[in-house]
N, C-alpha and C positions, 0 to 999 in steps of 0.2 A: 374210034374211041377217043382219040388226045384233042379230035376235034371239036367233039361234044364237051369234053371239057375244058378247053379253049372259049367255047360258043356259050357254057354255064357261068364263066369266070367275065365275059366279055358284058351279060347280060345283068350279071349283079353289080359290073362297074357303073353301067349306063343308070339301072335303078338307083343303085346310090347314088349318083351323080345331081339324077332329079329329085330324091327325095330332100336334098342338102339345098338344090336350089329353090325347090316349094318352101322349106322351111326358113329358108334367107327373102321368099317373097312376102310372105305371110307374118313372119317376128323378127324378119331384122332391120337393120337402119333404114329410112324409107321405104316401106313397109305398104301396102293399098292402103291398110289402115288411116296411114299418115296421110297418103294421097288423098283419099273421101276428105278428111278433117280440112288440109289444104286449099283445096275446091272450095268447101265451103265458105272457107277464113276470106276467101280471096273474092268474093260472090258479095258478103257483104262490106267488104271490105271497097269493091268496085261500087254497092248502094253510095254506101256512106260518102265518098266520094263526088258523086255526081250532087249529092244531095246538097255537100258541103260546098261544090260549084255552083249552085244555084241560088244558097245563099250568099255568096261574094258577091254573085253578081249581081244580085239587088241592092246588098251595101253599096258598092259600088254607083249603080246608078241613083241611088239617094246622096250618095255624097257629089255627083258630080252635076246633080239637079242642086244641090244646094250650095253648092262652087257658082254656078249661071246662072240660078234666077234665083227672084225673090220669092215669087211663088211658091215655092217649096218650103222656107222660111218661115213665112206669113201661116201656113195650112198649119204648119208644126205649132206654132207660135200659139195658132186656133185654138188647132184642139188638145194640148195637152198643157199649155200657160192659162187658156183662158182670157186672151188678148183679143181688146177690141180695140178698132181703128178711130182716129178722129172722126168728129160728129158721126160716127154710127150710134145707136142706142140700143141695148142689149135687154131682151127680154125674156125671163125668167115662168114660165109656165111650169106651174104646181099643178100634179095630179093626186085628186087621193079616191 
């Protein structure tokens, strides 16, 4: 008889035990909850990154084309001054 209830007292410690530890997974400080959201943050957080790499490194190799050659200069010059060379002659085709 003392064992059973030894064995009922042993049984609602272990219960409680878990119930306390489900409730500290589920709503406490780092939490699954927080986990999912983390994963997430971290997912685009790894996009935005590669993405942001990608663009250095075309800054990058525009500035170090435009460090070494003229070329790169001249193209810029082209198309966004509207720069013609000597004795080139520039012409203007109207569409309507």
């Amino acid at each position: 008889m003392e064992t059973r209830q030894t064995l009922k007292y042993v049984n609602i410690a272990l219960l409680s035990t878990f119930l306390i530890l489900q409730f500290a997974l589920w709503t406490g400080d780092k939490n699954l909850f927080d986990l999912y959201h983390l994963n997430n943050s971290k997912e685009q957080t790894e996009l935005e990154i590669v993405q942001l790499t990608q663009r250095n490194d075309k800054f990058l190799a525009e500035v170090l084309d435009l460090k070494n050659g003229g070329q790169a200069v001249e193209t810029l010059a082209r198309q966004e001054l509207g720069f013609i060379k000597e004795g080139e002659t520039f012409y203007q085709v109207i569409t309507e």
